[in-house]
SEFIZA-3560 file (N, C-alpha, C; in Angstrom, 3 decimals):
REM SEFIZA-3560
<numar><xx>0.836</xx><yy>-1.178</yy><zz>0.000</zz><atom>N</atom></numar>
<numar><xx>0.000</xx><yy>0.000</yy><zz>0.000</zz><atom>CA</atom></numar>
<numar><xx>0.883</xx><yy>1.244</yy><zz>0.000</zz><atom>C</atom></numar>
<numar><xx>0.379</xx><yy>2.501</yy><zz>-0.784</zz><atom>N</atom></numar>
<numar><xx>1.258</xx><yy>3.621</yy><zz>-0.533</zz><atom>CA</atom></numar>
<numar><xx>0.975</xx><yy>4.538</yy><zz>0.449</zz><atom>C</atom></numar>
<numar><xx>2.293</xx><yy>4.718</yy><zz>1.055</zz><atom>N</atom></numar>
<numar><xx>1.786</xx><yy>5.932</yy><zz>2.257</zz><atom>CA</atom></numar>
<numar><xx>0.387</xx><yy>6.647</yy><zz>2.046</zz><atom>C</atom></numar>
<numar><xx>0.052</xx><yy>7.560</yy><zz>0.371</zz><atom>N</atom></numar>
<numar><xx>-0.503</xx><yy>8.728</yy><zz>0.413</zz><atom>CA</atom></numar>
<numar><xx>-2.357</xx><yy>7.642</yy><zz>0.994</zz><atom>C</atom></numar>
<numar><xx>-2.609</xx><yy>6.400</yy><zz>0.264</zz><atom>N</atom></numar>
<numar><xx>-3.219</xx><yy>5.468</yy><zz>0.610</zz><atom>CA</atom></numar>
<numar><xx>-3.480</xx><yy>5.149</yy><zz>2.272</zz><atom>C</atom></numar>
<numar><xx>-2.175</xx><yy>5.059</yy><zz>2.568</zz><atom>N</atom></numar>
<numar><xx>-2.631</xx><yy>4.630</yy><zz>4.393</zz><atom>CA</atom></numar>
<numar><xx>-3.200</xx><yy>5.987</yy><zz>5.416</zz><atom>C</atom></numar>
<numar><xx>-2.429</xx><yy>7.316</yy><zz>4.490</zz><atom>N</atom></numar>
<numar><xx>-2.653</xx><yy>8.613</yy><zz>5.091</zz><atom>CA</atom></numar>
<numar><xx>-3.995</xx><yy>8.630</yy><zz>4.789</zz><atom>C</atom></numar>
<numar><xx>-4.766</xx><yy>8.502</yy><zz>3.753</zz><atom>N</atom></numar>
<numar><xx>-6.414</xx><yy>8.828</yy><zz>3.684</zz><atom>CA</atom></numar>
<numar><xx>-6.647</xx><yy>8.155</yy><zz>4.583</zz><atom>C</atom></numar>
<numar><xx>-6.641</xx><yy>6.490</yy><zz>4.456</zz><atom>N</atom></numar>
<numar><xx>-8.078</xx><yy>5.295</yy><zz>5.107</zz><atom>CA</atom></numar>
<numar><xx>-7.208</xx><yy>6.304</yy><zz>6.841</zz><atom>C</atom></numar>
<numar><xx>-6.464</xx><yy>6.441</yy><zz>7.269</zz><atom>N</atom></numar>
<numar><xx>-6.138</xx><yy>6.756</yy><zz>8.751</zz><atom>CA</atom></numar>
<numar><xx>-6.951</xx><yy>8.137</yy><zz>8.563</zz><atom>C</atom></numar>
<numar><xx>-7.112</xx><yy>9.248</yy><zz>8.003</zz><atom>N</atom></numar>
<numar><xx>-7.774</xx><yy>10.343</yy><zz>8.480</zz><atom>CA</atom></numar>
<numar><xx>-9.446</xx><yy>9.841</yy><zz>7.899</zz><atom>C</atom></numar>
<numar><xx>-9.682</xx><yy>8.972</yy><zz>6.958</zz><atom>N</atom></numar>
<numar><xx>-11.403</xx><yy>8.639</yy><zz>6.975</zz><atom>CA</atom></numar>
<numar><xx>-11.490</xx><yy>8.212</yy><zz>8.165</zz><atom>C</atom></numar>
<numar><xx>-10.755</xx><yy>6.815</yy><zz>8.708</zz><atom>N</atom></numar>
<numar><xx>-11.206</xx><yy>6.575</yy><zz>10.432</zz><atom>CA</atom></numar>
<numar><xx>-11.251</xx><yy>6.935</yy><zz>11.273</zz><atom>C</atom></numar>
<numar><xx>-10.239</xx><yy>8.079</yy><zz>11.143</zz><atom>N</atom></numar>
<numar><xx>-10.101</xx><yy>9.217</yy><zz>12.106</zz><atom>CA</atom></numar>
<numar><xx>-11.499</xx><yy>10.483</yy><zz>11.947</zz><atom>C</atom></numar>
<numar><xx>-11.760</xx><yy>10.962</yy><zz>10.831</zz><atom>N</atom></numar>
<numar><xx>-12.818</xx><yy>11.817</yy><zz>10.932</zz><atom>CA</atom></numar>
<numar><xx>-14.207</xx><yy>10.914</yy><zz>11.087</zz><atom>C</atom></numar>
<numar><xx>-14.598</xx><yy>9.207</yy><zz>11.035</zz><atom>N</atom></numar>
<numar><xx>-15.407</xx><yy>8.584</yy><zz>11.536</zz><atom>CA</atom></numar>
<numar><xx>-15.655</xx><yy>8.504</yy><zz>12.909</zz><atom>C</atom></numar>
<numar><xx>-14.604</xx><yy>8.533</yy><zz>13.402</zz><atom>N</atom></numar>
<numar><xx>-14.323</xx><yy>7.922</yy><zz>14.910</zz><atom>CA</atom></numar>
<numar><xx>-15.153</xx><yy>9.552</yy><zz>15.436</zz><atom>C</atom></numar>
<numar><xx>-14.009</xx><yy>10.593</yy><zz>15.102</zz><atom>N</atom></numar>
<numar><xx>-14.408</xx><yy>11.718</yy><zz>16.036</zz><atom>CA</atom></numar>
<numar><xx>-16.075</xx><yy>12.068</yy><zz>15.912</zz><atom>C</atom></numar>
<numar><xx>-16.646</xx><yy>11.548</yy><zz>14.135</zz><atom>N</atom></numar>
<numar><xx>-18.005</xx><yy>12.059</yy><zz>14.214</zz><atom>CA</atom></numar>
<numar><xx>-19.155</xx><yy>11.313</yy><zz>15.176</zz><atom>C</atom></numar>
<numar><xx>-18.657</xx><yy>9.892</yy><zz>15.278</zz><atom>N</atom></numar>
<numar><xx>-19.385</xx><yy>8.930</yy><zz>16.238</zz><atom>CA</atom></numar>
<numar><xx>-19.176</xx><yy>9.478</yy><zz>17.384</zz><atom>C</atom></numar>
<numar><xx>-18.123</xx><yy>10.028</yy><zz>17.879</zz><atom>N</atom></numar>
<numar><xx>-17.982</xx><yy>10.356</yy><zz>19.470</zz><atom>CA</atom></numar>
<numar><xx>-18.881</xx><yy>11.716</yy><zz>19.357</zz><atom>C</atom></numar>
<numar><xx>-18.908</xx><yy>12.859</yy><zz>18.687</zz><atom>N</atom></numar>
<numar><xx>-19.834</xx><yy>13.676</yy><zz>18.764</zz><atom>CA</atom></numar>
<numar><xx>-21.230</xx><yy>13.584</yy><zz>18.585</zz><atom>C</atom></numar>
<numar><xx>-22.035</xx><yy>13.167</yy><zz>17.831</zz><atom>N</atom></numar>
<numar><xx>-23.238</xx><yy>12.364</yy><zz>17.604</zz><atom>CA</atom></numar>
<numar><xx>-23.245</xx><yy>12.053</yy><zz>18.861</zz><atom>C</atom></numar>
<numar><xx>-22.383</xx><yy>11.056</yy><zz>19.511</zz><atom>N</atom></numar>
<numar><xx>-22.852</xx><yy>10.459</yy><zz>20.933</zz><atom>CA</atom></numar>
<numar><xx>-23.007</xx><yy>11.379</yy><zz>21.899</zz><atom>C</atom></numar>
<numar><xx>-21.904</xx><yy>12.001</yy><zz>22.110</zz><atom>N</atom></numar>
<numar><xx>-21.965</xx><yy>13.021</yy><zz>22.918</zz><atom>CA</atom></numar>
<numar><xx>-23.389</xx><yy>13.895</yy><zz>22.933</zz><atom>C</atom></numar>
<numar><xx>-23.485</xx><yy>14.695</yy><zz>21.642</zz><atom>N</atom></numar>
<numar><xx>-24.883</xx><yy>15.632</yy><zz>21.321</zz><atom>CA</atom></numar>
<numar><xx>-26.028</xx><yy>15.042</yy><zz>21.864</zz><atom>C</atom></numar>
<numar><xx>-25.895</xx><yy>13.679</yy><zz>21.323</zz><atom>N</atom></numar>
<numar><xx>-27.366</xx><yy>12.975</yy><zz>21.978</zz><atom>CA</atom></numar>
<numar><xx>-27.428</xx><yy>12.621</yy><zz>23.697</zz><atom>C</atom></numar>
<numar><xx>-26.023</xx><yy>12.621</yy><zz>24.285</zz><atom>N</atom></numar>
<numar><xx>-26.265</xx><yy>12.638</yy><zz>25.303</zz><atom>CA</atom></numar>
<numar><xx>-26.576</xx><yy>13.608</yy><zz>26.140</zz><atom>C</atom></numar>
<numar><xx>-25.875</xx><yy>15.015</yy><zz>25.515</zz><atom>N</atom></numar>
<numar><xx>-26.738</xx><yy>16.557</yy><zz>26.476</zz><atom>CA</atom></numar>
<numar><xx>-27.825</xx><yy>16.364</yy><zz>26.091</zz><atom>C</atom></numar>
<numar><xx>-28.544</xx><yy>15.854</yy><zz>24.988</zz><atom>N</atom></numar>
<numar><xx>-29.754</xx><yy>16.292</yy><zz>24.614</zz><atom>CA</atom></numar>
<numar><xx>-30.713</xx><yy>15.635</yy><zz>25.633</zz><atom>C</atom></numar>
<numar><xx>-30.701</xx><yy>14.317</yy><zz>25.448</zz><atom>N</atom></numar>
<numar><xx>-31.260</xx><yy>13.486</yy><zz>26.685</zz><atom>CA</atom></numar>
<numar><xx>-31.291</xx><yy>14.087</yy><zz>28.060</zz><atom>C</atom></numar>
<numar><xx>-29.703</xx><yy>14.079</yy><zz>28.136</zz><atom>N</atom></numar>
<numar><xx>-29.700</xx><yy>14.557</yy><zz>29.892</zz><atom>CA</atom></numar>
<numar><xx>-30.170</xx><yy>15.976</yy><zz>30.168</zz><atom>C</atom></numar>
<numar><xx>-30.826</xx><yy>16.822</yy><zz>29.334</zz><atom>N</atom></numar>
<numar><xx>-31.259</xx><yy>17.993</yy><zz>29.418</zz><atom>CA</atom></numar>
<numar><xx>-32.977</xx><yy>17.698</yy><zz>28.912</zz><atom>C</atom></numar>
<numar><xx>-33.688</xx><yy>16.977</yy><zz>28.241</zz><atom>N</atom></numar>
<numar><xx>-34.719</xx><yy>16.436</yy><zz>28.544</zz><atom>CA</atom></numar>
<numar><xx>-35.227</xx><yy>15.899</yy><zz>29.554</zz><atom>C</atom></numar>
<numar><xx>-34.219</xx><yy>14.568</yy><zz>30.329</zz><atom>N</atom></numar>
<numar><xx>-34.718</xx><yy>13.895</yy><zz>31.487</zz><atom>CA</atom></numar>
<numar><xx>-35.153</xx><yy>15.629</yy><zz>32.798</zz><atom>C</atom></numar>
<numar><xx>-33.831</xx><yy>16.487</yy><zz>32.618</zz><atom>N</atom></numar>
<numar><xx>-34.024</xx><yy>16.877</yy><zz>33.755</zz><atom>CA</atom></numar>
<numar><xx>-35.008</xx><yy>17.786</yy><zz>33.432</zz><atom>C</atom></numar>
<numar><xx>-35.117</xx><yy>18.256</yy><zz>32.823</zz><atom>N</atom></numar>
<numar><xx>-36.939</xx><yy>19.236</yy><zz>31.842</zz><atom>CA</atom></numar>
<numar><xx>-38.140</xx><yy>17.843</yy><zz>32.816</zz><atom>C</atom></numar>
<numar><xx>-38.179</xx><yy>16.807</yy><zz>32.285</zz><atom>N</atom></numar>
<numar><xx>-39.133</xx><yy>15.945</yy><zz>32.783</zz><atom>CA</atom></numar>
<numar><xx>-39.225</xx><yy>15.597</yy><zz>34.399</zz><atom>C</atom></numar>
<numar><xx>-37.957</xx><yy>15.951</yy><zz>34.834</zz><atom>N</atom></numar>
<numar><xx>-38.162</xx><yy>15.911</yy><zz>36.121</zz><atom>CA</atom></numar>
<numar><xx>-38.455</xx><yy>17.036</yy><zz>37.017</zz><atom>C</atom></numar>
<numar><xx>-38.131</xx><yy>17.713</yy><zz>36.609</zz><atom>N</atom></numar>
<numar><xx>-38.434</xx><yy>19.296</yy><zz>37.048</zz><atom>CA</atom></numar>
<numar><xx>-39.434</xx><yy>19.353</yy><zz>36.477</zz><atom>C</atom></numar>
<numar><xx>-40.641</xx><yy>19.164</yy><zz>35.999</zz><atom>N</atom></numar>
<numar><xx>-42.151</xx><yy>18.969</yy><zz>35.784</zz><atom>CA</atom></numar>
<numar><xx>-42.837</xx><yy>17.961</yy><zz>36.914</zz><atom>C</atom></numar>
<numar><xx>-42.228</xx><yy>16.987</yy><zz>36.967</zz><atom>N</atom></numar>
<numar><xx>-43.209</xx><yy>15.715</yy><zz>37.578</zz><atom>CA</atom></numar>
<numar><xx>-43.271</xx><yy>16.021</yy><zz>38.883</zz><atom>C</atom></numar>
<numar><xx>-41.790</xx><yy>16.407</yy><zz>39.362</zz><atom>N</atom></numar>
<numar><xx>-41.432</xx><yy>16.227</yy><zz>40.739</zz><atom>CA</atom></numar>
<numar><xx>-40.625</xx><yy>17.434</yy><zz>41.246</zz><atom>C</atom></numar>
<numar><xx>-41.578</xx><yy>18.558</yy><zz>41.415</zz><atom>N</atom></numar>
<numar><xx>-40.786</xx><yy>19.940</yy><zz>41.893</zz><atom>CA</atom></numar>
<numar><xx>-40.666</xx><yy>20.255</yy><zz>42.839</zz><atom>C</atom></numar>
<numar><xx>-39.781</xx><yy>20.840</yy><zz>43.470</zz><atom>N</atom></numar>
<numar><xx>-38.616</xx><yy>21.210</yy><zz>44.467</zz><atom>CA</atom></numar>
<numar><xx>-40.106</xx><yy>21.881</yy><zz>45.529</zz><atom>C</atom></numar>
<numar><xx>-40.125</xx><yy>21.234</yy><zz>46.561</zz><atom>N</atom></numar>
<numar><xx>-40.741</xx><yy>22.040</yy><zz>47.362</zz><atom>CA</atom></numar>
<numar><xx>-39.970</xx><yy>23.321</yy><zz>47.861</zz><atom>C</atom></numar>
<numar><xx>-40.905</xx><yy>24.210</yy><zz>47.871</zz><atom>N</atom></numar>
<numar><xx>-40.297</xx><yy>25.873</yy><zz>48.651</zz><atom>CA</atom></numar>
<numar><xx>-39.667</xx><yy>25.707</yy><zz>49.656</zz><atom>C</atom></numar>
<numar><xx>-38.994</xx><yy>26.364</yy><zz>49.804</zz><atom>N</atom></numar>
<numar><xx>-37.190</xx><yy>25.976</yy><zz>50.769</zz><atom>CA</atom></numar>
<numar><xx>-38.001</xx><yy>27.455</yy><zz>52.085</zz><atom>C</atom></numar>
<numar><xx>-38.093</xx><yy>26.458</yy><zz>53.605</zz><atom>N</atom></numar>
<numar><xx>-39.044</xx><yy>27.397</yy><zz>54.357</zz><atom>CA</atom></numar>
<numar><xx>-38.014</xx><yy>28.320</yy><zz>55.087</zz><atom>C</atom></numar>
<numar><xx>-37.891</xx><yy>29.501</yy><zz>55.700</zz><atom>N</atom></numar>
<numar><xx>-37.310</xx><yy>30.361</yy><zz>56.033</zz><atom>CA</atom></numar>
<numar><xx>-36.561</xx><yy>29.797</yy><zz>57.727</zz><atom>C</atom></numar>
<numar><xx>-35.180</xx><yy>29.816</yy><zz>57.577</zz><atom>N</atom></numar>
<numar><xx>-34.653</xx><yy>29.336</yy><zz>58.718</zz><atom>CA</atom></numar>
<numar><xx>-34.933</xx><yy>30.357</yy><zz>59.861</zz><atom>C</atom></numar>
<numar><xx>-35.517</xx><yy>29.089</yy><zz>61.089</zz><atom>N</atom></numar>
<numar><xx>-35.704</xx><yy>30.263</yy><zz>62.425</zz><atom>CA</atom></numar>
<numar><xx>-34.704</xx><yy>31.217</yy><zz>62.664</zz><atom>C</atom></numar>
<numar><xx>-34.697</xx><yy>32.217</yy><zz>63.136</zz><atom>N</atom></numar>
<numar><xx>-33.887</xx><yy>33.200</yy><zz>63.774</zz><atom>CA</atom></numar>
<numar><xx>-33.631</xx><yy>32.651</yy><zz>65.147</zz><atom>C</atom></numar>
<numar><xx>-32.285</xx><yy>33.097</yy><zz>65.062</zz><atom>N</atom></numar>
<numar><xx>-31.028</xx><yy>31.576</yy><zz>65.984</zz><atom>CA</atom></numar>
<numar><xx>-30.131</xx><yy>33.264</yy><zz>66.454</zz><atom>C</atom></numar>
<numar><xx>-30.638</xx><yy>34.248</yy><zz>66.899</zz><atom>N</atom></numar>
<numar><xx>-29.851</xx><yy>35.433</yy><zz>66.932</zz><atom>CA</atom></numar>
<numar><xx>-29.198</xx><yy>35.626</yy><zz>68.126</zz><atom>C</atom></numar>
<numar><xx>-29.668</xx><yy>35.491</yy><zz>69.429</zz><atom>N</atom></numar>
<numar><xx>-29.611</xx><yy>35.327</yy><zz>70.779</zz><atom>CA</atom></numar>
<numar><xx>-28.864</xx><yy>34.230</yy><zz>71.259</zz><atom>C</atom></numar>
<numar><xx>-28.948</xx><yy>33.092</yy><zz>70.536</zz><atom>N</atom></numar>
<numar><xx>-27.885</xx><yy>31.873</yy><zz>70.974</zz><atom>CA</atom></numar>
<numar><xx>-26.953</xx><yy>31.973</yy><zz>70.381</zz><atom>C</atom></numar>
<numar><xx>-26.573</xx><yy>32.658</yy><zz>68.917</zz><atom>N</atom></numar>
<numar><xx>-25.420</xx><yy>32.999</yy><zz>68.353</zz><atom>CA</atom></numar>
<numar><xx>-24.717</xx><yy>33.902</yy><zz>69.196</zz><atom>C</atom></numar>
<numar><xx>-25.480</xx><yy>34.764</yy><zz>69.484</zz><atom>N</atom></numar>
<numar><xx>-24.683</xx><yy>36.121</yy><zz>70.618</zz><atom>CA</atom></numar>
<numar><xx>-24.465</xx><yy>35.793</yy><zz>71.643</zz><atom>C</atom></numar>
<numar><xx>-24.663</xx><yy>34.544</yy><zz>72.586</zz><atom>N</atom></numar>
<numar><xx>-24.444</xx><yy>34.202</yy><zz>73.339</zz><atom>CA</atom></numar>
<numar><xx>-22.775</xx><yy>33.006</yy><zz>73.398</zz><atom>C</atom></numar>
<numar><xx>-22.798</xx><yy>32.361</yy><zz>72.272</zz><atom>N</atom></numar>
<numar><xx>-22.129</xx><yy>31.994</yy><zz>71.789</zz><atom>CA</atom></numar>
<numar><xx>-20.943</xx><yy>32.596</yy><zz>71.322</zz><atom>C</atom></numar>
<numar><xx>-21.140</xx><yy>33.823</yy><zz>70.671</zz><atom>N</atom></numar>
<numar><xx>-19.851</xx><yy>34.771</yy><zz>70.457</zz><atom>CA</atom></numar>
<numar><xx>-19.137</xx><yy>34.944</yy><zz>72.298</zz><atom>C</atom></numar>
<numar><xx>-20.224</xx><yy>35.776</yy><zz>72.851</zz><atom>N</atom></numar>
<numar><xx>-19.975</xx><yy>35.757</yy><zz>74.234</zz><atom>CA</atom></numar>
<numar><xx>-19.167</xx><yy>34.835</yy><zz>75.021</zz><atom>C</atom></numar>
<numar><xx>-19.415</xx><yy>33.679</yy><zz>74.701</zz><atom>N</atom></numar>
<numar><xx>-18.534</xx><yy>32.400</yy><zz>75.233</zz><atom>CA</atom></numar>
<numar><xx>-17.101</xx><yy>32.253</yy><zz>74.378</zz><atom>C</atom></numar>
<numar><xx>-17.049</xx><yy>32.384</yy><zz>73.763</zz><atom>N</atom></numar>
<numar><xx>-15.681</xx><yy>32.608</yy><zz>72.789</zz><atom>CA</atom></numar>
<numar><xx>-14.996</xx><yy>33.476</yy><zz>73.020</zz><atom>C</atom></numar>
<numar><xx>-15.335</xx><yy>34.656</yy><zz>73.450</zz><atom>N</atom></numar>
<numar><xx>-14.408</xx><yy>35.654</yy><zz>73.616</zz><atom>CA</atom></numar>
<numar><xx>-14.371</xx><yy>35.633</yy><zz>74.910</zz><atom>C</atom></numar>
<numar><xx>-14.838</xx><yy>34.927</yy><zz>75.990</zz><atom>N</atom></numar>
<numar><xx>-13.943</xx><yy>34.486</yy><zz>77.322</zz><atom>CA</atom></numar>
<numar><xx>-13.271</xx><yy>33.714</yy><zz>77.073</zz><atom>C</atom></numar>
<numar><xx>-12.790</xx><yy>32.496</yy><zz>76.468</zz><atom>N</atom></numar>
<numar><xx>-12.422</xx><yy>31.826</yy><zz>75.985</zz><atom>CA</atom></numar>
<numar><xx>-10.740</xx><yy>32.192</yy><zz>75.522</zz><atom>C</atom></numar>
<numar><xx>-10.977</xx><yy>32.759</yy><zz>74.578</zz><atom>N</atom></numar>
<numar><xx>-9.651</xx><yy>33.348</yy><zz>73.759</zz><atom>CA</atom></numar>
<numar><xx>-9.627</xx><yy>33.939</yy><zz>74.404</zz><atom>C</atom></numar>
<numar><xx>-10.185</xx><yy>35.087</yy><zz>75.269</zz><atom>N</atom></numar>
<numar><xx>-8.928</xx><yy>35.847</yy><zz>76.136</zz><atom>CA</atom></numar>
<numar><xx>-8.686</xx><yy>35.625</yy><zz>77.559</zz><atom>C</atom></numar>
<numar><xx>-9.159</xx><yy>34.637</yy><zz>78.638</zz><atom>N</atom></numar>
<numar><xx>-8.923</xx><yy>33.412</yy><zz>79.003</zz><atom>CA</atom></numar>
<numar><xx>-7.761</xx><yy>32.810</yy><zz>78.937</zz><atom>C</atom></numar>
<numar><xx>-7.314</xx><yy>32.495</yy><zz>77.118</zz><atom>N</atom></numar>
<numar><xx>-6.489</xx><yy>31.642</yy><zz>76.545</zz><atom>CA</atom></numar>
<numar><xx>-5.121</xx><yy>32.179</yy><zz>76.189</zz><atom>C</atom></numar>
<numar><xx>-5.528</xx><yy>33.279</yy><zz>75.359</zz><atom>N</atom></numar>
<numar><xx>-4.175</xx><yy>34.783</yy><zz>75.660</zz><atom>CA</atom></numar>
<numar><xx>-3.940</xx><yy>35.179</yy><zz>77.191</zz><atom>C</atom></numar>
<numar><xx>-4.502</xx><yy>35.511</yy><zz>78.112</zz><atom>N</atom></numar>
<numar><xx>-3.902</xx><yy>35.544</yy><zz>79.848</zz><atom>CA</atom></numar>
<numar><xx>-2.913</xx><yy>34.399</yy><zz>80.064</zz><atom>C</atom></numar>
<numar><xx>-3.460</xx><yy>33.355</yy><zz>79.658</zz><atom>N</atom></numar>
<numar><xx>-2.183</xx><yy>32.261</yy><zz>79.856</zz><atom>CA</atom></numar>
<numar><xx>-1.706</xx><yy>31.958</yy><zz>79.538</zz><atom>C</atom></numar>
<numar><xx>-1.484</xx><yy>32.321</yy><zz>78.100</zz><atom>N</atom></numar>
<numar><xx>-0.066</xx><yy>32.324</yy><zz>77.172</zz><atom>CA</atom></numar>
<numar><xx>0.465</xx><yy>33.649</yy><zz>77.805</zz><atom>C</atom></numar>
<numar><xx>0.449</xx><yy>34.655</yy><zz>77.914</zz><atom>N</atom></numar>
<numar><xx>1.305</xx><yy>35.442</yy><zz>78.468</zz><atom>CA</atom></numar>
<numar><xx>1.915</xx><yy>35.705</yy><zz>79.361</zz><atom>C</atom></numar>
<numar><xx>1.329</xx><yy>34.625</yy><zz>81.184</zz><atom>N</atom></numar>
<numar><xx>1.511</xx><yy>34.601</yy><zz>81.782</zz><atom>CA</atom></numar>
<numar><xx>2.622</xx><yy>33.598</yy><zz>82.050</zz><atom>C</atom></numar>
<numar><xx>3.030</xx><yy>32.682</yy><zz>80.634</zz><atom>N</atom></numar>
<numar><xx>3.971</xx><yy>31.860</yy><zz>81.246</zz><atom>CA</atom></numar>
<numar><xx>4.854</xx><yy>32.252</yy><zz>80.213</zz><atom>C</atom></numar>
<numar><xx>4.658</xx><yy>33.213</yy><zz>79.158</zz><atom>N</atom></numar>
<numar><xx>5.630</xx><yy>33.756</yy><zz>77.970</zz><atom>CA</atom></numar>
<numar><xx>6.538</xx><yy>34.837</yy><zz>78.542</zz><atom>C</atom></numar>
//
């Protein structure tokens, strides 16, 4: 066979190969962007409900931390 011969049939299999992998690919966003269209119809996201206000135990909590760390700095300095 002559090179210029093996150079075609290698770039026909080569531009086969890559068109099969795209085709596949395309059809697979296409699908996976249908399924989720169909699921986001059947089965929708219930409303996301408003988290209690947690304001007073957070501040209380800061409160405990900052005895804490400085608490924790007194006695690093006291033996530094």
């Amino acid at each position: 066979m002559p090179d210029s011969q093996l150079i075609s049939e290698g770039l026909s299999l080569m531009a086969l190969g890559m068109g099969f992998v795209f085709v596949f690919l395309s059809v697979l966003v296409v699908t996976t962007t249908l399924m989720s269209k169909v699921i986001g119809r059947f089965f929708p996201e219930p409303p996301a409900s408003p988290a209690p206000a947690r304001r007073s135990a957070a501040a209380a909590d800061e409160d405990e931390l900052k005895v804490v760390i400085s608490a924790a700095l007194h006695r690093f300095r006291k033996r530094h």
